[in-house]
C-alpha positions as CSV (number, residue, x, y, z in Angstrom):
1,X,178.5,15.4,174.7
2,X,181.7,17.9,173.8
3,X,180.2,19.8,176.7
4,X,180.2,17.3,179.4
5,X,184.2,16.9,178.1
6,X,185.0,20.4,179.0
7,X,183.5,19.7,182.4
8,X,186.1,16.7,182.4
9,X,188.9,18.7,181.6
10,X,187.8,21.3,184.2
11,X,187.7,18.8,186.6
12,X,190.9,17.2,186.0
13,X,192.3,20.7,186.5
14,X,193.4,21.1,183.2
15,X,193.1,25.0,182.8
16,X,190.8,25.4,179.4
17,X,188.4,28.6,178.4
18,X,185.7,29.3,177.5
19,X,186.9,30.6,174.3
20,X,189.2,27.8,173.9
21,X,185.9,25.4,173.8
22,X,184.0,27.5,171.5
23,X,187.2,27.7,169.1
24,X,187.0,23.8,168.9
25,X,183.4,24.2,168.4
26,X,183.8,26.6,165.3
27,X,186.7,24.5,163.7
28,X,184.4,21.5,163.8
29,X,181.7,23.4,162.4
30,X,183.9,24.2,158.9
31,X,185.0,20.7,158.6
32,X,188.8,20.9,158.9
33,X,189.0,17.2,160.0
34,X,187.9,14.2,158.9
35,X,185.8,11.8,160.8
36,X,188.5,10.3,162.7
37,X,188.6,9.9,166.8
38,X,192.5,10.4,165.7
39,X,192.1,13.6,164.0
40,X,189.4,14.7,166.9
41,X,192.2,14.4,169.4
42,X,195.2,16.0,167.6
43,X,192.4,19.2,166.9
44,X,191.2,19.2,170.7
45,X,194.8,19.2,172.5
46,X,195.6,22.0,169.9
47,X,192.9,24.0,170.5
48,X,192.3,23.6,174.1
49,X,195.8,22.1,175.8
50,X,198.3,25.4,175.8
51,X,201.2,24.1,178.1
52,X,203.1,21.0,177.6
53,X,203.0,19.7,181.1
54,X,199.1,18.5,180.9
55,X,199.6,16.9,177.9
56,X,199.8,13.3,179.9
57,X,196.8,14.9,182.1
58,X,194.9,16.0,178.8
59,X,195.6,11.6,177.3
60,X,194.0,10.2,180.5
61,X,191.1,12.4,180.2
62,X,190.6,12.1,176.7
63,X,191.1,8.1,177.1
64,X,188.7,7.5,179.8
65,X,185.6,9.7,178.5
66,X,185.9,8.4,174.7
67,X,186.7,4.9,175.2
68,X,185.1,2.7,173.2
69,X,184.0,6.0,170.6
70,X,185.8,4.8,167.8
71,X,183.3,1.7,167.2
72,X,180.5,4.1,166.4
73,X,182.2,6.2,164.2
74,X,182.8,5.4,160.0
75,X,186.5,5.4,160.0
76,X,188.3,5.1,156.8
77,X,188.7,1.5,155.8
78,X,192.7,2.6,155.1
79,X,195.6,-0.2,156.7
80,X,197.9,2.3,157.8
81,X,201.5,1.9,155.9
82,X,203.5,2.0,159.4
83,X,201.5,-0.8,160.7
84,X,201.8,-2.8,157.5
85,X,205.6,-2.5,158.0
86,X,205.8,-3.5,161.1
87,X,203.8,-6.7,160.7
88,X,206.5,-7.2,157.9
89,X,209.6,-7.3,160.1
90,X,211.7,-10.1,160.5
91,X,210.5,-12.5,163.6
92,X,213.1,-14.2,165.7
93,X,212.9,-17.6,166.9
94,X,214.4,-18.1,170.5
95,X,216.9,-20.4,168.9
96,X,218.1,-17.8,166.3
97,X,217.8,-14.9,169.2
98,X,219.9,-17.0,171.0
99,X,222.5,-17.8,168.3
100,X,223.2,-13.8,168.1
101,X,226.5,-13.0,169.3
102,X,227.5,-9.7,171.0
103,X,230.5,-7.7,169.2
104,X,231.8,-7.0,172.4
105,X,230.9,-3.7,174.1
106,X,230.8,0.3,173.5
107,X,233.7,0.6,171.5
108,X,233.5,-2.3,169.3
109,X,230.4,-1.6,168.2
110,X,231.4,2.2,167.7
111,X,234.3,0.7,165.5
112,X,231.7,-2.2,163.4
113,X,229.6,1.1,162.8
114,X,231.9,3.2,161.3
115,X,233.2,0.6,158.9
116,X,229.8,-0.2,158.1
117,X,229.0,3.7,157.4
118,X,232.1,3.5,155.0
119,X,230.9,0.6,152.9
120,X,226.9,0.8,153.2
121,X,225.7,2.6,149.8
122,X,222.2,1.9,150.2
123,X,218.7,1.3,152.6
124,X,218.7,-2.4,153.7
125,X,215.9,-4.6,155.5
126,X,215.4,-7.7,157.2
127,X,219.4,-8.6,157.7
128,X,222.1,-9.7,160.0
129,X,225.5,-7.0,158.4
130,X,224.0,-3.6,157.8
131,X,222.3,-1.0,159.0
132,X,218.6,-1.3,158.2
133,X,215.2,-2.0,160.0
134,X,214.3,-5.2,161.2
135,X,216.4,-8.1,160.8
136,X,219.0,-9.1,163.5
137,X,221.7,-6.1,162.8
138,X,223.1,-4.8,165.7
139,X,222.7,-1.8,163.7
140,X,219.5,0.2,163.2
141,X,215.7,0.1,164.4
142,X,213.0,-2.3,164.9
143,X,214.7,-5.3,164.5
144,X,216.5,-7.7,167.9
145,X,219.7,-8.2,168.7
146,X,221.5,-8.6,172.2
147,X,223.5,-5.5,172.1
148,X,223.4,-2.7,169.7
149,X,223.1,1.0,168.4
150,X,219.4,2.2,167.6
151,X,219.3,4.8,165.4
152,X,215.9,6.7,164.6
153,X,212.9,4.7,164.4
154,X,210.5,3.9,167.4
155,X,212.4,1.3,170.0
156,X,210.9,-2.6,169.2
157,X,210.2,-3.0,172.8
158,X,213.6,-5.4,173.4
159,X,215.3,-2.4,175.3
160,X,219.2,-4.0,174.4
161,X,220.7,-1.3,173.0
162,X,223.9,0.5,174.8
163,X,223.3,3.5,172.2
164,X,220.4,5.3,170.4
165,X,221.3,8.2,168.1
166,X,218.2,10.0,167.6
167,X,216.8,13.4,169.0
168,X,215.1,12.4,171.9
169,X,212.3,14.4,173.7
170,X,210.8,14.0,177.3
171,X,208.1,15.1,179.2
172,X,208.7,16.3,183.0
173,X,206.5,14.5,185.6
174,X,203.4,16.5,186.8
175,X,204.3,17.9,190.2
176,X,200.1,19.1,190.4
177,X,198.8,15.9,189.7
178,X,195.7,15.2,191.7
179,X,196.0,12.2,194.0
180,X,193.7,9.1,194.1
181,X,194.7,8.1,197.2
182,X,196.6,9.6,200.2
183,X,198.5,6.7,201.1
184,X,201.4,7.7,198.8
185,X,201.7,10.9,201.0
186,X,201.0,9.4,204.4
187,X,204.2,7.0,204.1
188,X,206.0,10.4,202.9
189,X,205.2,12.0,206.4
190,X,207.1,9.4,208.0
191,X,210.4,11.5,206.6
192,X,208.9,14.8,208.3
193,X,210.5,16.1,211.0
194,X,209.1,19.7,212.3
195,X,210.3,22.5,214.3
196,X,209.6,25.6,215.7
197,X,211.2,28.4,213.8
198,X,210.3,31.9,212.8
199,X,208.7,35.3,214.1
200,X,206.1,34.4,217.4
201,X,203.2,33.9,214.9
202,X,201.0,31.3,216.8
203,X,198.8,31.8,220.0
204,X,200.6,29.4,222.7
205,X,197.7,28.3,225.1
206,X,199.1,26.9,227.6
207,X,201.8,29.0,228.4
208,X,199.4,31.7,228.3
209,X,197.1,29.8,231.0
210,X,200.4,29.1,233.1
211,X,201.8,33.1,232.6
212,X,198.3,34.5,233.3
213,X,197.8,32.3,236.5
214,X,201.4,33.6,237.8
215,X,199.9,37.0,237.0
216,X,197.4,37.3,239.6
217,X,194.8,36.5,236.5
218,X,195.8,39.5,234.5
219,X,196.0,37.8,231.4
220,X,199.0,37.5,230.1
221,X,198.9,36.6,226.2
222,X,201.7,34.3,225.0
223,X,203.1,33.6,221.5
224,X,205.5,31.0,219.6
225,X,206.5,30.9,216.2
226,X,205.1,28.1,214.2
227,X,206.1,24.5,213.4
228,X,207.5,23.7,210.2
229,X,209.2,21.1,208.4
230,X,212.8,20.9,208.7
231,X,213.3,17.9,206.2
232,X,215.3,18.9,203.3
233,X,214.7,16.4,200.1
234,X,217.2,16.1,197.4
235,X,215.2,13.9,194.6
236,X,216.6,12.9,191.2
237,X,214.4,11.1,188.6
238,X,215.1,9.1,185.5
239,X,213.1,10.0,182.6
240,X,212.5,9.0,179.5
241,X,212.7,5.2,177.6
242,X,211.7,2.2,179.9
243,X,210.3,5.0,182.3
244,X,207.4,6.0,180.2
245,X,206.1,2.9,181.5
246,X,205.6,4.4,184.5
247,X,205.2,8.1,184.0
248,X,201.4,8.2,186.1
249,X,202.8,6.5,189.6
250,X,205.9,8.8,189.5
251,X,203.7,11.4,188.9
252,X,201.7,10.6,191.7
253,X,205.1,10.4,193.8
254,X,206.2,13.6,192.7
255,X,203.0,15.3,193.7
256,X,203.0,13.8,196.4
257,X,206.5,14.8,197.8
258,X,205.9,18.4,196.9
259,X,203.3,18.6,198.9
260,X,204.8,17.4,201.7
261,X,208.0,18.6,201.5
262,X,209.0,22.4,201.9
263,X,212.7,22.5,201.0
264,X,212.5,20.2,198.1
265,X,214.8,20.4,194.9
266,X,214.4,18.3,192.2
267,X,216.6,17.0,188.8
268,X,215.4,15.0,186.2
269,X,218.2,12.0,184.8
270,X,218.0,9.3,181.8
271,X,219.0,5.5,182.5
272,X,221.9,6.9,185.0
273,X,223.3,10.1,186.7
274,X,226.9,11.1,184.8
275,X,228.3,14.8,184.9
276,X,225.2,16.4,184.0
277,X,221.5,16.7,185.3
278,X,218.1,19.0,184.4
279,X,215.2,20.7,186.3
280,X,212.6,21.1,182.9
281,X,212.6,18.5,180.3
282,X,211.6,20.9,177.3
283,X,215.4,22.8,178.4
284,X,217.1,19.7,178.8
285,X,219.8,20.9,175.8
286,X,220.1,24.4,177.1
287,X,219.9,24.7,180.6
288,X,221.8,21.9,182.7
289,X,223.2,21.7,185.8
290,X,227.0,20.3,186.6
291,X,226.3,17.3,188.5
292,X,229.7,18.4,190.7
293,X,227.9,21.6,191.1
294,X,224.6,20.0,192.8
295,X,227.2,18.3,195.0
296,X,228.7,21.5,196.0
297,X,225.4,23.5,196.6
298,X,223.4,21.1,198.9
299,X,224.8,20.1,201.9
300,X,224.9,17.1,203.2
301,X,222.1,17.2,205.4
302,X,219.9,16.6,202.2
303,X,217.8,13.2,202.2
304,X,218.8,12.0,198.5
305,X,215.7,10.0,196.9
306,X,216.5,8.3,193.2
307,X,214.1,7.5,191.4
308,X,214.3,5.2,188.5
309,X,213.6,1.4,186.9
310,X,217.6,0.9,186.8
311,X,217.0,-0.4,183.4
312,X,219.2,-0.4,181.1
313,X,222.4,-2.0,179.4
314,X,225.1,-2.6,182.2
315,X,227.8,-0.7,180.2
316,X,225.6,2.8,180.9
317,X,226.0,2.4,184.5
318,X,229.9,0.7,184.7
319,X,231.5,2.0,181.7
320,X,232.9,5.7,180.2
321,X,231.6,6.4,177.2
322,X,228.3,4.0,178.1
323,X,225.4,6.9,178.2
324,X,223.2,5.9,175.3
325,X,222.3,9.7,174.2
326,X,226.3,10.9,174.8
327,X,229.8,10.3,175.5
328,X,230.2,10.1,179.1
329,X,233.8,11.3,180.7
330,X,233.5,9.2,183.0
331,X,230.9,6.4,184.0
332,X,227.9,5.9,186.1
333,X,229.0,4.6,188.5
334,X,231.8,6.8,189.8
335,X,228.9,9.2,190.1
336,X,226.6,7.3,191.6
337,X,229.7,6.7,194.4
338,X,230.4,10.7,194.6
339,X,226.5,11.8,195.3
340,X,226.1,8.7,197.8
341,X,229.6,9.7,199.9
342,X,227.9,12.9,200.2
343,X,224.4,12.6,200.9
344,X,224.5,9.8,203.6
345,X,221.3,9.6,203.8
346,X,219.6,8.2,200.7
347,X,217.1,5.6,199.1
348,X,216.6,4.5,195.4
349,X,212.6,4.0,194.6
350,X,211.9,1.4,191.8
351,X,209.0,1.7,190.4
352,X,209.4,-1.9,188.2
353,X,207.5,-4.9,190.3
354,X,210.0,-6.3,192.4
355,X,209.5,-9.6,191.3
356,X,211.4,-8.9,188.3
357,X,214.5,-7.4,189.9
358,X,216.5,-10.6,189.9
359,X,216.2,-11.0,185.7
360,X,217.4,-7.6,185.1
361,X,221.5,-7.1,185.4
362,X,221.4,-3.7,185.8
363,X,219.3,-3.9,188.7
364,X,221.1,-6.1,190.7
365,X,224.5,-3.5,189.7
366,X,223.0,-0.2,191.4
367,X,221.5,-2.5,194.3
368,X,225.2,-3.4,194.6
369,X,226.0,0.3,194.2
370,X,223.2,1.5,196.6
371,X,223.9,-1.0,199.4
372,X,220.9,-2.3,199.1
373,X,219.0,0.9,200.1
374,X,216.4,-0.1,196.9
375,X,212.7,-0.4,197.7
376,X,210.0,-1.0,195.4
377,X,207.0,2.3,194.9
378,X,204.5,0.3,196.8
379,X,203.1,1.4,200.6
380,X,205.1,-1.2,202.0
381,X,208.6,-0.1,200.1
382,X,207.8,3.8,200.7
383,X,207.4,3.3,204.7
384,X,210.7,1.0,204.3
385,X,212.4,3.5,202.4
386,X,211.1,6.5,204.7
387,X,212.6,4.5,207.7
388,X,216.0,4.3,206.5
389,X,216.1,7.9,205.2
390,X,215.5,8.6,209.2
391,X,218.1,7.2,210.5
């Protein structure tokens, strides 16, 4: 069985050994799980996974070849104390939800916060004042309210709050994902635009056939350098929050575009572009990039391709100050305007359904932003996108 899932792995080009497998084997062998599926996956990504970036590849894998495993196997009847918790949080009617009134942006509830930090002495639960879990506090985790600051926990699924303090890890997109389908690339193509530049690498036939003929038939070998693509692709990706949601199809994009796309550059972003961007996720603290500086570097000839669910609370994107991991200088917006005035030619891909564009405020914001130039991760939205980028 365990054999036939190191074929998997091999197979989904995950790079595991030999001695790797047989590692996983031994630790098996001495016991040091339990009989868990749980504790079988943590012990199997340990032993065999030794790069971050197939971790997501390493899930799918695992997922689809054990599904359904756990049935068979004599778990411990224990109720996990996390779950128990949850189930014990405070549930909102719509009336009350509705009844919940908004303090009144960033800095108020910056202001609420740090009077509450003053007075607060203890832990709290289930209420409307201070900060706890649950309840409907504008203040803490796993709890609803319209607009408020999360800090730690796990997000309750709501997605209203304009701040979360918490250290927050993400995982770059796999660029070497293996496609399913080639349709994501064939709309790509559209963008291409080749050219012959170079040293004279390529036999040219029928210049050859046309010198040799004018040669009296001595032949007369004739050589051009080869075509490549000229097409120069700027892409910036959101990462992180509402976009784990959709972490496989950009990772299918992504692969997809580096592929097909020689001079491609790429920056990862959260929720909305400010003064800074990143290139690897795990470095994200460390080693950024001055949005002004991207600006400055690639011309203007660059085709500029967002990509992001546009999300999130409307203060990120309009107001300083609004980012929900720092204090932005200056707002989302005004940076969005700068990196559009200079790349003229640009698109925003959305990979959330289109049908639910018109209930989400943000949205309708950067479509005001972008001009319209928004267009769903679907064939139809990719060939519409590519179009426009053309022009």
């Amino acid at each position: 069985m365990l054999i036939d899932f190191f074929f998997q792995l091999k197979k989904a080009k995950i790079p595991v050994s030999i001695l790797e497998f047989l590692t996983l084997l031994e630790a098996l062998k001495q016991g040091v799980i339990p009989p868990s599926i749980d504790a079988f996956y943590q012990l199997a990504r340990i032993t065999l996974v030794k790069d971050e970036q197939y971790f997501d590849r390493f899930d799918q894998t695992f997922g689809a070849y054990f599904q359904g495993i756990e049935n068979i196997i004599a778990l411990q009847p224990e109720i996990p104390l996390a779950w128990l918790e949850k189930q014990l949080q405070r549930v909102l009617t719509a009336e009350e939800k509705a009844a919940l009134q908004k303090l009144g942006g960033p800095e108020a509830l910056k202001k609420r916060l740090a009077e509450l930090m003053q007075e607060q002495k203890g832990r709290h639960e289930g209420g409307k004042k201070w900060i706890g879990t649950g309840g409907s506090s504008p203040f803490g985790h796993g709890g609803y309210h319209p607009e408020g600051i999360r800090i730690g926990g796990a997000s309750a699924g709501n997605r209203t709050a304009i701040k979360v303090w918490e250290a927050r890890e993400f995982k770059d997109y796999d660029s070497d994902l293996a496609l399913s389908s080639r349709n994501i690339k064939i709309a790509l193509r559209r963008l291409r635009r080749f050219a012959r530049t170079g040293s004279a690498l390529e036999f040219d036939l029928d210049k050859t056939i046309h010198s040799t003929a004018a040669n009296a038939g001595m032949l007369d070998i004739k050589m051009r350098p080869e075509r490549h693509n000229q097409v120069k692709v700027l892409l910036l990706m959101d990462v992180g929050g509402s976009m784990d949601d959709h972490v496989a199809r950009v990772s299918e994009l992504f692969s997809a575009a580096k592929s097909e796309f020689k001079h491609l550059a790429h920056f990862y972003f959260h929720n909305c572009v400010y003064e800074r961007l990143w290139q690897s996720n795990r470095r994200r603290r460390d080693q950024i990039s001055a949005t002004q500086d991207i600006i400055n570097t690639y011309s203007s000839d660059y085709k500029l391709i967002f990509v992001g669910d546009a999300t999130m609370s409307p203060y990120e994107i309009l107001s300083p100050g609004g980012s929900v991991e720092f204090d932005n200088r200056e707002s989302g917006a005004a940076w969005l305007k700068r990196l559009l005035n200079h790349f003229p030619h640009y698109a925003w891909l959305n990979p959330e359904p289109e049908a639910v564009w018109q209930y989400r405020q943000s949205i309708e914001v950067v479509q005001n932003l972008v001009q319209g130039r928004m267009y769903p991760v679907t064939l139809a939205g990719l060939e519409s996108a590519m179009r426009q980028l053309s022009k």
